[in-house]
N, C-alpha and C positions, 0 to 999 in steps of 0.2 A: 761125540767127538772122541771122547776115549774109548782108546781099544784096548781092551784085553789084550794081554800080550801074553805068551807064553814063556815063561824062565826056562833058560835049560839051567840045568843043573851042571854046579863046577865038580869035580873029583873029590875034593874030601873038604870041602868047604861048603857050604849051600848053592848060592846061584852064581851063574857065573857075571864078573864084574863087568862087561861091555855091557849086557843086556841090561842088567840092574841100570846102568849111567843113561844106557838109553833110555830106557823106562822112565828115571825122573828127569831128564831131558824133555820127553815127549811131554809129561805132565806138567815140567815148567811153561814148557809155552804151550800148551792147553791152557792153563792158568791165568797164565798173563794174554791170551787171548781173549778167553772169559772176561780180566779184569778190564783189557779194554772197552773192551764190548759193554761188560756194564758200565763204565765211566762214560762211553756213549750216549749207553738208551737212559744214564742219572743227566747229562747234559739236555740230551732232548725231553727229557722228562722236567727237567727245569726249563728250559725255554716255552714249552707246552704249556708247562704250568703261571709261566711269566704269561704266556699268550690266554690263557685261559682269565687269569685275572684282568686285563686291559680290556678283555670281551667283559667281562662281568661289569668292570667299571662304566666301559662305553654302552653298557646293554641299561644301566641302573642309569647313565647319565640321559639314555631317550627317552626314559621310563621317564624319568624327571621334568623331561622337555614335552614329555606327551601330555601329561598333567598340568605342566604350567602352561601349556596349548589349549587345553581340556578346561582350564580355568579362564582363558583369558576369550576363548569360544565363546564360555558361559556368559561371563562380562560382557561379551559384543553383542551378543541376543539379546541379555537382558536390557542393555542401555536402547540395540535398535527397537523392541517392542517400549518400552518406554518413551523415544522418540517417537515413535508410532500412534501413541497413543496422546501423548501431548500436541502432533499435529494434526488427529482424529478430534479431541478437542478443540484445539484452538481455529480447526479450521467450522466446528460448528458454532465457534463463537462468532467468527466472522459472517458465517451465513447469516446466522440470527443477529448479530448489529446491522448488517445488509440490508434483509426483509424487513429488517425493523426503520431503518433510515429510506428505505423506498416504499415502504407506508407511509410515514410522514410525506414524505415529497409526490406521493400522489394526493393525499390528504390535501396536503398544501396547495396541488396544484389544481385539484377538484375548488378547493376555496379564490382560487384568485383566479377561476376559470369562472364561477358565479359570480363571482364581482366584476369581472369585465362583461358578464351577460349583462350586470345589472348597468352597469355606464352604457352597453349598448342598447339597450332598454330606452334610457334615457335621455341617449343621444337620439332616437330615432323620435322619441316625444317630442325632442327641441327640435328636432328637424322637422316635423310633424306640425311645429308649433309657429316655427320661422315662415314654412310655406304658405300655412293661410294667413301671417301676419304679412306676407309679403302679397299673397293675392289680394289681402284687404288695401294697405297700399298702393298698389297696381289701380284696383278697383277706383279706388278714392281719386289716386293723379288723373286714371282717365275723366271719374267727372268730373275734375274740377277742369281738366284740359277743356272737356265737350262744353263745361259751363263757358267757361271764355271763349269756343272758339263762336258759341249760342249767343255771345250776349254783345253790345252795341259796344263801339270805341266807344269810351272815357277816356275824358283825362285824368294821367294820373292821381291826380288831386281831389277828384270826384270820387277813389275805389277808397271803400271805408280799409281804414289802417289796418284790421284784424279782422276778416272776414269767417275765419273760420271756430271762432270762439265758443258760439253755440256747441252743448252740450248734445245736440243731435251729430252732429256733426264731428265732434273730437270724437278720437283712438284714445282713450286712456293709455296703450303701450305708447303712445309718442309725447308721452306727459314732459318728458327729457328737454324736447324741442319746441316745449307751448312757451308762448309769450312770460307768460309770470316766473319761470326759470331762467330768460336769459341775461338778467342784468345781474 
């Protein structure tokens, strides 16, 4: 920006005075151009450096956030495997009180499944037991029906009171309905 200028030379003095005024003319405001100009590039060099700080603060403030992200990651892992593992447990407890209560209730139902064999065992003995006491009965009404329908009118007063008292002849199962019971 500065030029070399050339002085003429005055007559018996040194330089001449236009030139010299111009001279520090030019260099004033060369100067005070300069000065602008650095009051400028000091302004933007403060604002830059205002801008540079507010990066640094917000660059430290994600650093921050990244880490208290980075920690609170960590915490959610550790609690989900923990979770994880507390219903990886609790859910083999259940299976195992499960298997364990459906052993029982087969156990139990293996037991009151031989116990109703055994009532139907026993039922089928009384039924077993009922029908030839019922053919025996049957047997008996018939002879006694064929005895009467074989044998001559009487009178009533003529048929002995207890005909059937002979020891040949009773059921001991009808001991309930013999003569020496009903009174």
């Amino acid at each position: 920006m500065f030029e070399e200028s050339k002085f003429r030379r005055a007559w018996l003095r040194g330089y001449r005075q236009g030139d010299v005024e111009l001279a520090i003319a030019r260099a004033t405001l060369a100067h005070e151009h300069m000065t602008h100009e650095l009051n400028a590039t000091r302004a933007r060099a403060s604002a830059m450096q205002v801008e540079i700080t507010e990066l640094h603060r917000r660059i430290e403030t994600f650093r921050q956030r990244e880490l208290d992200m980075a920690r609170a990651l960590e915490e959610i892992r550790e609690r989900r495997d923990q979770m994880e593992r507390e219903a990886a447990n609790r859910a083999e407890q259940i299976v195992g009180e499960a298997e364990h209560r459906s052993a029982a209730l087969r156990t139990e139902g293996l037991r009151q499944v031989g116990e109703l064999q055994q009532q139907v065992e026993q039922l089928l003995g009384l039924r077993a037991g009922l029908s030839s006491a019922l053919k025996r009965v049957t047997g008996d009404i018939s002879n006694a029906l064929d005895r009467l329908a074989a044998a001559p009118a009487r009178a009533v007063e003529e048929i002995p009171a207890h005909p059937l008292e002979t020891q040949d002849e009773f059921d001991p199962g009808f001991a309930r309905w013999s003569p020496e019971t009903e009174s």
